[in-house]
MARVEX-260921 format. One record per residue (C-alpha): residue number from 1; chain; x, y, z. Coordinates in steps of 0.02 Angstrom, whole numbers, padded with zeros to 5 digits. Example, Ala and Ser with C-alpha at 12.3 -4.5 7.8 and 13.67 -1.06 7.14 Angstrom:
<nodes>
1 A 00615 -00225 00390
2 A 00684 -00053 00357
</nodes>
This chain:
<nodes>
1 A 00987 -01781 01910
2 A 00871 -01790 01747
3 A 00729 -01779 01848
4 A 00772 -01661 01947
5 A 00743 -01552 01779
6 A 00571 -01539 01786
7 A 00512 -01429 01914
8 A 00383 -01304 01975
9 A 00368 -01141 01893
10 A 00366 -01033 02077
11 A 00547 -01158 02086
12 A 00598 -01104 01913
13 A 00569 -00926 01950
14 A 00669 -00949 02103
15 A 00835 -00964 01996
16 A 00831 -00785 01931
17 A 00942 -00662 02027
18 A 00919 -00489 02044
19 A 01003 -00390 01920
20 A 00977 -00516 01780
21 A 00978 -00500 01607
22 A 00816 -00623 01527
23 A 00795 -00641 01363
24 A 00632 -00693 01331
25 A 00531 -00792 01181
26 A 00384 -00773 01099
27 A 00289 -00685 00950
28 A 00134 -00613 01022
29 A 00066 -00757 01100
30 A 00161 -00893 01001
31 A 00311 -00977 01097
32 A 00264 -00860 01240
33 A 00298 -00937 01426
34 A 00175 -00866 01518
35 A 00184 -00990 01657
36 A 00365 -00920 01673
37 A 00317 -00751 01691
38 A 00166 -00787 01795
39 A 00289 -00854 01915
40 A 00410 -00706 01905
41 A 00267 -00596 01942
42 A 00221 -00676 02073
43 A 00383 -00683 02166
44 A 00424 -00507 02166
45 A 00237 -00466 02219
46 A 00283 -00554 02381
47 A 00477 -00546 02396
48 A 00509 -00383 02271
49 A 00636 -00498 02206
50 A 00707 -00533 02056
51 A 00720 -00348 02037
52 A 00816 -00224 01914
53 A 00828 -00368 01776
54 A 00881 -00330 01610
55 A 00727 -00382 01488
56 A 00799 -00424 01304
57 A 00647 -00478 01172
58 A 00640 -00479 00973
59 A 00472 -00487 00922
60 A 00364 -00457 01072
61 A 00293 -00575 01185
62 A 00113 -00512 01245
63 A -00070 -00438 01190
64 A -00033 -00275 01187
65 A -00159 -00281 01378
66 A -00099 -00393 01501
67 A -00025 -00550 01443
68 A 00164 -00581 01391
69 A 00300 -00468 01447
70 A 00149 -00364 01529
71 A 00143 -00469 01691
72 A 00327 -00392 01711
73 A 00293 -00204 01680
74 A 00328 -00139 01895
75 A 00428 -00023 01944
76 A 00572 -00107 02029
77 A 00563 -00284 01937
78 A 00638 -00218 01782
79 A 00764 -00111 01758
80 A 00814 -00105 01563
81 A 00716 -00150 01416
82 A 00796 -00183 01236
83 A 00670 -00241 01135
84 A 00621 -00241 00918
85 A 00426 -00219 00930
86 A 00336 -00136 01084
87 A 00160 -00089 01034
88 A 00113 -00260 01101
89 A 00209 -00220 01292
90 A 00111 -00066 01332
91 A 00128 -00087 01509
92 A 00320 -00102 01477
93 A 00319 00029 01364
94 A 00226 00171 01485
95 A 00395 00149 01575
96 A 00505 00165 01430
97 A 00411 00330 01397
98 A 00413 00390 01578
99 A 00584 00366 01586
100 A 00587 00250 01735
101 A 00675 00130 01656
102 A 00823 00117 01537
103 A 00750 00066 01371
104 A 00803 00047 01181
105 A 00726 -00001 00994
106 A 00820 -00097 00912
107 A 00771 -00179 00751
108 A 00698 -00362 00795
109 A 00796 -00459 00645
110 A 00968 -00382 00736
111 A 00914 -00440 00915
112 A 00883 -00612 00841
113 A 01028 -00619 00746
114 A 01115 -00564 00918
115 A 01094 -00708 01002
116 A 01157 -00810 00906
117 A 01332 -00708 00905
118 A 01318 -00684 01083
119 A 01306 -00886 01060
120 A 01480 -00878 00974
121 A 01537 -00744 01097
122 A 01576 -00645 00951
123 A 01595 -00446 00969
124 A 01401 -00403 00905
125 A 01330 -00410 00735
126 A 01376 -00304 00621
127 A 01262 -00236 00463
128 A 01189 -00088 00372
129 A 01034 -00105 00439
130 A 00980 00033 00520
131 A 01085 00158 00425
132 A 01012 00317 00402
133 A 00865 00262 00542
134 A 00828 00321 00707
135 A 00926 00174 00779
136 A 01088 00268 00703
137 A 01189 00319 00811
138 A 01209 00484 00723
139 A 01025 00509 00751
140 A 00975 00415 00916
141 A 01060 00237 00929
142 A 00900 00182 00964
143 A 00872 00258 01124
144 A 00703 00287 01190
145 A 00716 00412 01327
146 A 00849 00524 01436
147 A 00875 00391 01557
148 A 00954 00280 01425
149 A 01153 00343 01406
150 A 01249 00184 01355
151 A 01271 00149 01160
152 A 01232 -00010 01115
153 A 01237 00021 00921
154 A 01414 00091 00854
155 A 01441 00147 00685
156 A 01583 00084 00625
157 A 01705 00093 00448
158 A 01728 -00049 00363
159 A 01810 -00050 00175
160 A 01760 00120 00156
161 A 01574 00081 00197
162 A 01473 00137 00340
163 A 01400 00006 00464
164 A 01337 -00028 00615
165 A 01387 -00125 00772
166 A 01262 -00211 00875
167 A 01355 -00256 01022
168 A 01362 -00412 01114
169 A 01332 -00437 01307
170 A 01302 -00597 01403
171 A 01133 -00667 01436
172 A 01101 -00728 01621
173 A 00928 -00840 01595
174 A 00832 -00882 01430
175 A 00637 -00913 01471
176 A 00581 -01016 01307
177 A 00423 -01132 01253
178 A 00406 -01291 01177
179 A 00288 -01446 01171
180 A 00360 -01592 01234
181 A 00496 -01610 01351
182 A 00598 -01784 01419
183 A 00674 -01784 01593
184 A 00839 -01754 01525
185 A 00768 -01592 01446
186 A 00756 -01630 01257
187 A 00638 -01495 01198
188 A 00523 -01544 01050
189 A 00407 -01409 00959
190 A 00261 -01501 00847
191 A 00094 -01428 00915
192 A 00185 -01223 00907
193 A 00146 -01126 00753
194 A 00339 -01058 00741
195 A 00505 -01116 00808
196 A 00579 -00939 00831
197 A 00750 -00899 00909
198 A 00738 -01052 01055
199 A 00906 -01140 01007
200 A 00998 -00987 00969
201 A 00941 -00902 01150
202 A 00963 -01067 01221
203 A 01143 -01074 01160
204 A 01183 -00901 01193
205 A 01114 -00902 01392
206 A 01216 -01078 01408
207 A 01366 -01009 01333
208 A 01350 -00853 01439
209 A 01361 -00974 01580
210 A 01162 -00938 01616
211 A 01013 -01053 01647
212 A 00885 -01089 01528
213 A 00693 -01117 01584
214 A 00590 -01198 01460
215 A 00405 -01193 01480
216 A 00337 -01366 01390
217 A 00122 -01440 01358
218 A 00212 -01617 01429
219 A 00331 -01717 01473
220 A 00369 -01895 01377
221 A 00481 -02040 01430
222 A 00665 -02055 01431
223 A 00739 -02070 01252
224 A 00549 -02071 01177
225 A 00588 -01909 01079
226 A 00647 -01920 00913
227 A 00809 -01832 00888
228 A 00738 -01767 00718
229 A 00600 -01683 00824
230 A 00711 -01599 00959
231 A 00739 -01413 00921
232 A 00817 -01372 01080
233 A 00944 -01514 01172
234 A 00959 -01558 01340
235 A 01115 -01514 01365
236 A 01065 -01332 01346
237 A 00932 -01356 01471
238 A 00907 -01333 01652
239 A 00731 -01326 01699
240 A 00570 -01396 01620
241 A 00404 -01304 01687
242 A 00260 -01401 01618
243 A 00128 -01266 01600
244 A -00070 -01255 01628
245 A -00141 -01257 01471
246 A -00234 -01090 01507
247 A -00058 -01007 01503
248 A 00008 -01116 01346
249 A -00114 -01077 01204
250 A -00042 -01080 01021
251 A -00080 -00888 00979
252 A -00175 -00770 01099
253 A -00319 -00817 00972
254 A -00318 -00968 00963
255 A -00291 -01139 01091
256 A -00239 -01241 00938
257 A -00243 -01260 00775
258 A -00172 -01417 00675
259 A -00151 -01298 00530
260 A -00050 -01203 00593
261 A 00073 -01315 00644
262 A 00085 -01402 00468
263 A -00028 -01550 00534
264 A -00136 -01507 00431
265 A -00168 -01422 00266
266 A -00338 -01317 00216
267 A -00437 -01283 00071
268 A -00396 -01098 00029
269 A -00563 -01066 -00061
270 A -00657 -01070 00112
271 A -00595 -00897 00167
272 A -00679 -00737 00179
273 A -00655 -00597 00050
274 A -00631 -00456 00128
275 A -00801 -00321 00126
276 A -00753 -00189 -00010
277 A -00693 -00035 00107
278 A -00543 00079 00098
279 A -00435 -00055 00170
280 A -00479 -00194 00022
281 A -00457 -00046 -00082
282 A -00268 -00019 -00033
283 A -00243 -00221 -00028
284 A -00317 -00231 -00212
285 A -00188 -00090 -00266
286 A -00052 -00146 -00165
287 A -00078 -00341 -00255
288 A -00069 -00269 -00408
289 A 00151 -00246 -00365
290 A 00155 -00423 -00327
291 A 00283 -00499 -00419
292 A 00263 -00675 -00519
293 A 00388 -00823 -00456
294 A 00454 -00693 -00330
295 A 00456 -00693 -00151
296 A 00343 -00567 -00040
297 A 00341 -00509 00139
298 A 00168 -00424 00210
299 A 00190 -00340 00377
300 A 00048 -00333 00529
301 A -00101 -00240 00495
302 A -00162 -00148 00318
303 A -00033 -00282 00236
304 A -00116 -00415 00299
305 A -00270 -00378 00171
306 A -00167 -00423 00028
307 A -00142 -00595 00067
308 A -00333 -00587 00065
309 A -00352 -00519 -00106
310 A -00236 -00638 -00158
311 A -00299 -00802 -00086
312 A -00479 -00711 -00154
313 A -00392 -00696 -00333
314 A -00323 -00874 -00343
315 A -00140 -00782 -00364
316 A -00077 -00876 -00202
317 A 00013 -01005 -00320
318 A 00121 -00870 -00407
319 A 00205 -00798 -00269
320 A 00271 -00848 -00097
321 A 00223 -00751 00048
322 A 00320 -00762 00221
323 A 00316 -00689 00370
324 A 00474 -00619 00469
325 A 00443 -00747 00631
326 A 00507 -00894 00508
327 A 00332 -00942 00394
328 A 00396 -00987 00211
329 A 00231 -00996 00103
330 A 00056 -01030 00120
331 A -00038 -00863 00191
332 A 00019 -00795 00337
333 A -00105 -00754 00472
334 A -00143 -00578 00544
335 A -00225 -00508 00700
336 A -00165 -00600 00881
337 A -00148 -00779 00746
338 A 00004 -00662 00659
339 A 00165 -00782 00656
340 A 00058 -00916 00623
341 A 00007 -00982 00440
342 A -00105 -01100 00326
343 A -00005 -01213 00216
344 A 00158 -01153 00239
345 A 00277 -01239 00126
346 A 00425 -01218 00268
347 A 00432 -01146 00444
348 A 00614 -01094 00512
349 A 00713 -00993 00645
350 A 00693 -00812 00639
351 A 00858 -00783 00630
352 A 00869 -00884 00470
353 A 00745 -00784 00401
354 A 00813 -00613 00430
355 A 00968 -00688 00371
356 A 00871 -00710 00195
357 A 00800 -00554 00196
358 A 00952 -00462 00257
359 A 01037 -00544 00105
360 A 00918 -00468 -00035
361 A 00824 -00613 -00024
362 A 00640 -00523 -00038
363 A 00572 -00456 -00215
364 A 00432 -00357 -00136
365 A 00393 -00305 00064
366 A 00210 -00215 00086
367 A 00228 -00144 00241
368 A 00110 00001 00334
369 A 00138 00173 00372
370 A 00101 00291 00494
371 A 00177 00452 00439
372 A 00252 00505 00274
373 A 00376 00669 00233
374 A 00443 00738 00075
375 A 00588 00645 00072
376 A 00492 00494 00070
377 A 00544 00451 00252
378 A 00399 00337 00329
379 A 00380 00348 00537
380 A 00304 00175 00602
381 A 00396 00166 00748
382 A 00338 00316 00871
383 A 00224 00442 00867
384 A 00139 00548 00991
385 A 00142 00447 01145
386 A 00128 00302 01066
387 A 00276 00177 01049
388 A 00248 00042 00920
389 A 00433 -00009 00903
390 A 00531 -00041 00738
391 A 00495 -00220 00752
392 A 00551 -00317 00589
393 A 00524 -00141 00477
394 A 00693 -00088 00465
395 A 00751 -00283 00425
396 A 00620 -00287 00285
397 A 00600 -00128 00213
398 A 00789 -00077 00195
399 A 00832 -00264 00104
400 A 00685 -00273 -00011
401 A 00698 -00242 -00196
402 A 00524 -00162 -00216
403 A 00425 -00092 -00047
404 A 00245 -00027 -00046
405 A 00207 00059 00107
406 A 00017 00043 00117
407 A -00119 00130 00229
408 A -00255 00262 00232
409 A -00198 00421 00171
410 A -00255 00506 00367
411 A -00308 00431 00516
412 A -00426 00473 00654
413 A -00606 00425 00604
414 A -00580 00425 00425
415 A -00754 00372 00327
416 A -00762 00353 00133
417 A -00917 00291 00002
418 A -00883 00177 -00152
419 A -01010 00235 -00268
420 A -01025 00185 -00441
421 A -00841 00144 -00447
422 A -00788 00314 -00379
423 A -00733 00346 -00202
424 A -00816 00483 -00104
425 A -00740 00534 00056
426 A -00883 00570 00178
427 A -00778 00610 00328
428 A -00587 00657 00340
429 A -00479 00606 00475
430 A -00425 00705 00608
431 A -00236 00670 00585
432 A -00125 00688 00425
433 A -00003 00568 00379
434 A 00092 00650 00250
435 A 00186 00755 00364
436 A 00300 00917 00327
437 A 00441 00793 00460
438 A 00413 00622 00520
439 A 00440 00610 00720
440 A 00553 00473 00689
441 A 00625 00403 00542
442 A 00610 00198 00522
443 A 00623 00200 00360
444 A 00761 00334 00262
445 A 00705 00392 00095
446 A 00854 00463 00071
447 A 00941 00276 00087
448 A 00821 00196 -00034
449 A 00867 00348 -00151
450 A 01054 00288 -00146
451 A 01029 00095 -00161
452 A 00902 00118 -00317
453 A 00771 00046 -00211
454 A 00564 00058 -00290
455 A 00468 00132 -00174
456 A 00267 00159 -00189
457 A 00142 00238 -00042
458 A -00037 00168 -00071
459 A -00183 00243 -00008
460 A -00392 00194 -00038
461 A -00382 00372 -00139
462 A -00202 00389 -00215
463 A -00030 00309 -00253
464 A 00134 00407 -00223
465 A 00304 00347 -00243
466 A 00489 00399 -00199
467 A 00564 00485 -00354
468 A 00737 00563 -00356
469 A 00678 00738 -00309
470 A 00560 00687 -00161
471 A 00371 00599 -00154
472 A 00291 00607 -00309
473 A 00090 00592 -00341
474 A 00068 00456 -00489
475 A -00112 00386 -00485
476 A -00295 00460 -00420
477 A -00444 00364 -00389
478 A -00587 00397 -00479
479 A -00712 00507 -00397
480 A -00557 00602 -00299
481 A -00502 00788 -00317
482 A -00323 00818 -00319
483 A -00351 00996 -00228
484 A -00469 00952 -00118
485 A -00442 00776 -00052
486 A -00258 00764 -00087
487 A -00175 00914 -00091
488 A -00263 00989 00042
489 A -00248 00846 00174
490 A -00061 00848 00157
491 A 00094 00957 00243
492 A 00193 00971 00100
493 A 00159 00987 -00083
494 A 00220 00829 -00193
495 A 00292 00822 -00363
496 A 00150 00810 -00506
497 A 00200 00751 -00660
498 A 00087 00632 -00786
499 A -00044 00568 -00646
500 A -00179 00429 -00708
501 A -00323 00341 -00633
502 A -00299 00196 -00521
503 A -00371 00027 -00608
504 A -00558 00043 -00611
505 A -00573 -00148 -00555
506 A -00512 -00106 -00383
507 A -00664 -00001 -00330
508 A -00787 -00132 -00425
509 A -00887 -00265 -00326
510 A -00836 -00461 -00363
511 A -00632 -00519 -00415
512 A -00527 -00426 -00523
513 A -00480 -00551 -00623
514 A -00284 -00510 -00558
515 A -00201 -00686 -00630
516 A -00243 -00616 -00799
517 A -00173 -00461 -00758
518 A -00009 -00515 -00669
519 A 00020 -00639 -00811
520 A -00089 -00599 -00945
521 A -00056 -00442 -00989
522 A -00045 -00382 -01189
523 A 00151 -00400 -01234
524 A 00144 -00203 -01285
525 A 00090 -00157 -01129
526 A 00254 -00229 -01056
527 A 00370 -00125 -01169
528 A 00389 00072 -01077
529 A 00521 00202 -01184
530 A 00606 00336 -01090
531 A 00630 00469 -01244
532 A 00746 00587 -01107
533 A 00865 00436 -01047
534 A 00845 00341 -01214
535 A 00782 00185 -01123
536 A 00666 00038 -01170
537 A 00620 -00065 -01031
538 A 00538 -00226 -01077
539 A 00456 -00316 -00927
540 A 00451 -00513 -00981
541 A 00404 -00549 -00765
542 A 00303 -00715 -00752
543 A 00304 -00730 -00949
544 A 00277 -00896 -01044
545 A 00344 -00927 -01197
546 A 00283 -01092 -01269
547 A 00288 -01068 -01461
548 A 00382 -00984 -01616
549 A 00213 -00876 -01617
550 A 00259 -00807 -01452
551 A 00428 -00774 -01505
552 A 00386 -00694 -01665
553 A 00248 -00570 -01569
554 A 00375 -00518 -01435
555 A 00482 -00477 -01598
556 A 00365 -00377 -01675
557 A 00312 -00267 -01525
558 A 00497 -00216 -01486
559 A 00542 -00208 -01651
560 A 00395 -00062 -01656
561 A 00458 00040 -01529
562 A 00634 00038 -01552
563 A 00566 00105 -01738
564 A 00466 00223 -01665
565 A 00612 00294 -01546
566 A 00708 00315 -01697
567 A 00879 00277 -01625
568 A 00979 00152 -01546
569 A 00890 00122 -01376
570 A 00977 00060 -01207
571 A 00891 -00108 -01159
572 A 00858 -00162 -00984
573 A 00743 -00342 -00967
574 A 00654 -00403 -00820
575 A 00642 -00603 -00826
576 A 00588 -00621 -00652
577 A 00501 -00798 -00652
578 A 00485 -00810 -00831
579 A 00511 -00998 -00928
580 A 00552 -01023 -01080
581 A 00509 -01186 -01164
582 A 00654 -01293 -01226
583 A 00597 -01317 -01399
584 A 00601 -01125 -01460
585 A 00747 -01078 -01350
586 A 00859 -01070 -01522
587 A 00726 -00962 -01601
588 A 00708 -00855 -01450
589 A 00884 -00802 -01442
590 A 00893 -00772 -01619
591 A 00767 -00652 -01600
592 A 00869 -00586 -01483
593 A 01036 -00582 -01578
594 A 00932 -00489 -01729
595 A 00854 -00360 -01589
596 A 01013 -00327 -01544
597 A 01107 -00312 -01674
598 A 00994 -00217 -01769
599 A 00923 -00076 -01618
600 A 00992 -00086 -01464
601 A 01155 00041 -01423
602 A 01177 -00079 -01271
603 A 01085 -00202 -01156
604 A 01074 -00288 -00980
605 A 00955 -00400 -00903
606 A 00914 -00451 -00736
607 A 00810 -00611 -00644
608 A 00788 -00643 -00474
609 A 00831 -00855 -00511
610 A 01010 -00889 -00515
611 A 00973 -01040 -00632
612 A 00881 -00929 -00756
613 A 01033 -00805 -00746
614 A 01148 -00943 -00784
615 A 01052 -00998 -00938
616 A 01000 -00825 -01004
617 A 01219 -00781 -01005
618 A 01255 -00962 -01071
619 A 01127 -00929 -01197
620 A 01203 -00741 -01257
621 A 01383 -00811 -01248
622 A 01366 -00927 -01364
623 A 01290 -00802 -01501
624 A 01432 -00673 -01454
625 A 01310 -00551 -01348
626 A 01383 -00483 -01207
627 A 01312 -00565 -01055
628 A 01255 -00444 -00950
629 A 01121 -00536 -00830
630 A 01105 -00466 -00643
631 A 01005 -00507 -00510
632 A 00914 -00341 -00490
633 A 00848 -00213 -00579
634 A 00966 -00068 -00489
635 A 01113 -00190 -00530
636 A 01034 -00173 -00709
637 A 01024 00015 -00732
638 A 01167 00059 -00617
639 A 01262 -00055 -00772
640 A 01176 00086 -00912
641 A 01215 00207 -00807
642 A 01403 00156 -00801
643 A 01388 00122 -00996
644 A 01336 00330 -01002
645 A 01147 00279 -01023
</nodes>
């Protein structure tokens, strides 16, 4: 019977019934089974069965040409389509927009977390993500077209709170990759660059009383496998197709890399800086919001530049970067390698990563952007008659602390100079992105308005972010007119209040030196007063303090401007990833008891480490200071703004 487990892909096709719903793996090309769908193509080309199958897929399985999900794309084989990213199924997606087939967006971290309740046979996932988004049901539940009537996302009241439902439905076959397969179906993953959702899909077709096709490099002996290695067991397993290695690369670029699954480790100095052009430009700006100690997502695309600039800067070290698939670390790849990463510090499911970021587990997400309104709405998702899909965006941007959307400020054959460390824009594009209404809203300005969320929009000739009245236009390259090149080029007029220069060293030749900025910055230029709210907000992010000097300077430069407000001032602290050394922790908080004491009308701190949270409140109890340490900085102010600050 064990052997009987490994069989043909044409015989593992064969199982599928018409009427099926598939789920299917893969990230672009990583974890895709290709062999599998080969074979299902291939089937109905001669039998035009399996036919009107339901196709369920998080993070899109193809090339955005032929490859993945592609081979399925004929009228009659599928049916319905729910799916988190779909610029990379274009063949799928032409019938999505033609309306000859059923077909929703949903976002990709609440299909993966889906089958893992469909797993349980629970009643659907349930969360807030999505609120306010074009995958509310109040808006369009997520439904791409007029042929698509049933609601698979419910909004729902729970304690007074809005959320949504994702609901559950059975899964009929799971088509999933690995490396190494046994006869008795042990599934093993070593040479793929990401684990993804295979046990969970696994579980959930098995559970659903379904089949499960796994397409594997090779097969080893009986009980050869080391149960540490196996992701996906046997007993979850019914067929093992081994495949042709043409159809089982690691990433659409790229046969196989050990680096990118962990075999192997690289030296980081040997890559590329990127050539100085608008979209280094927006990297450089958009690095300048990364966050010391804290952890950082970059999305596909512009985003991917900043893990550039970082690995360019030597900054790598100070933050973490991941990637929504499951990468933990290291930098991320881009382009047809994206999933895949160099010297990542942890690879896991992709549920269990949209878990963490669902959680508030991500201190900055640079995403792109494809439209822009004045209510700060951003459109990535569908425009014109193009469908790009949510994908992870909705997961990621709605959960992070901080988001920078980043991205040219129009598209469409867009050409600009650097000259002299000015920007000259030598031909506009075609289309504008700062629209007067997005076509579709992924991510809901008016949402991040209510949750106290930072949001920035960086372009190669301006930064805007989301202020309580609408978009507002904060910082101009040099060399750019505000009339002319900004004003003029958008659909709606922005707020202008105090606007300065972006940082001259992002439009210079050679590195900016950004570790010294990130963590070397003069202690006054961490201290900002807010005359109209009465608020001093001292930023101590990715600070050292080693000596009494240290303590006494920090001392002296608050001490100055809570003089120079002349009144008591409401404190909020930042202590993201800052240390403290043991031997001036007593003078440190004394500094602290005398700051307090002496100018502060009240005061509350926040740090994104739980330990450092612990130690800062231990460290205030015991001189009698209230111990008002949060997580976040909304937590922080929404605590003045309860106080009447």
């Amino acid at each position: 019977m064990a052997k009987e487990k490994i069989v043909s892909a044409d015989e593992a096709a064969a199982i599928i019934h018409d009427g099926d719903t598939v789920c299917v793996s893969g990230c672009l090309g990583i974890g895709t089974p290709d062999e599998l769908l080969l074979a299902i193509e291939r089937r109905f080309s001669t039998t035009r069965s399996p036919s009107k199958l339901t196709l369920v897929f998080a993070a899109a399985p193809g090339d955005a040409k032929e490859r993945g999900l592609n081979r399925l794309a004929h009228p009659g084989l599928v049916k319905r389509a729910i799916g988190g990213h779909w610029a990379l199924v274009p063949k799928l997606g032409e019938l999505a927009l033609a309306g000859r087939i059923e077909a929703y967006n949903l976002p990709l971290g609440c299909i993966s977390q889906l089958y893992r309740n469909i797993a349980a046979r629970g009643p659907g996932v349930f969360s807030k993500v999505g609120l306010g988004t074009f995958v509310d049901p109040r808006l369009q539940g997520g439904k791409l077209n007029d042929a698509t009537t049933e609601d698979l996302v419910e909004l729902v009241r729970i304690d007074d709170q809005d959320w949504l439902r994702y609901k559950s439905f059975p899964i009929n076959v799971a088509l999933l990759r690995g490396t190494t397969a046994d006869p008795a179906g042990n599934i093993t993953m070593e040479r793929e660059a990401l684990t993804l959702d295979g046990l969970a899909m696994a579980t959930a077709a098995k559970n659903s009383r379904g089949f499960v096709i796994v397409q594997v490099e090779r097969i080893a002996a009986a009980e050869s496998l080391s149960p540490r290695e196996v992701q996906i067991p046997g007993i979850l397993v019914d067929c093992v197709v081994v495949a042709d290695p043409a159809n089982h690369m690691q990433t659409y670029g790229t046969a196989y890399n050990h680096a990118f699954s962990g075999r192997q480790r690289v030296p980081m100095d040997r890559i590329k800086p990127l050539e100085l052009n608008e979209r280094k430009i927006i990297a450089r700006r958009a690095a300048f919001e990364l966050p010391p100690g804290g952890v950082v997502n970059l999305g596909i695309g512009m985003p991917e530049g900043v893990a550039a600039v970082a690995s360019e800067e030597h900054v790598l070290k100070l933050v973490t970067l991941t990637a929504e698939p499951g990468i933990i670390g290291g930098m991320p790849q881009g382009g047809v390698n994206f999933g895949a990463g160099l010297n990542a510090d942890a690879v896991i499911e992709l549920n269990q990563q949209i878990d963490f970021y669902d959680g508030g587990g991500l201190d900055l997400a640079c995403l792109g952007m494809a439209q822009v309104d004045d209510a700060g709405n951003v459109n990535v998702s569908r425009f014109g008659s193009h469908l790009a899909g949510a994908g992870g965006f909705i997961n990621i941007s709605q959960s992070s602390r901080k988001v920078v959307f980043a991205g040219t400020f129009t598209s469409g054959g867009l050409e600009i100079a650097i000259e002299n460390g000015a920007v000259r824009i030598v031909r506009e594009g075609s289309a504008h992105k700062f629209v007067a209404r997005v076509e579709q809203i992924t991510f809901s300005g008016a949402r991040a308005a209510e949750t106290g969320q930072t949001v920035l929009y960086v372009t190669e000739r301006c930064v805007l972010r989301r202020a309580p009245g609408g978009v507002e236009l904060i910082e101009v390259a040099p060399g750019i007119d505000i009339e002319r090149d900004i004003l003029a080029q958008m659909d709606f007029r922005p707020s202008i209040g105090k606007v300065r220069s972006m940082d001259p060293r992002i439009f210079a030749t050679g590195p900016m030196d950004l570790n010294q900025l990130l963590l070397g910055r003069r202690f006054a230029d961490r201290i900002h007063y807010d005359p109209e709210r009465n608020l001093l907000f001292v930023n101590l992010g990715g600070l050292h303090v080693r000596t009494v000097e240290d303590v006494d300077l920090m001392r002296r430069e608050v001490e100055s401007a809570c003089r120079a407000a002349g009144r008591p001032v409401a404190l909020v602290a930042n202590y993201d990833a800052f240390e403290l050394d043991p031997t001036v922790s007593d003078a440190y908080f004394s500094m602290i008891t005398y700051l307090e004491q002496s100018y502060y009308s009240s005061a509350s701190r926040y740090a994104n480490s739980a330990f450092l949270r612990l130690k800062l409140g231990a460290g205030l109890a015991e001189r009698h200071l209230a111990p008002h340490v949060f997580e976040t900085e909304a937590e922080a102010r929404q605590f003045m703004g309860s106080q009447g600050r």
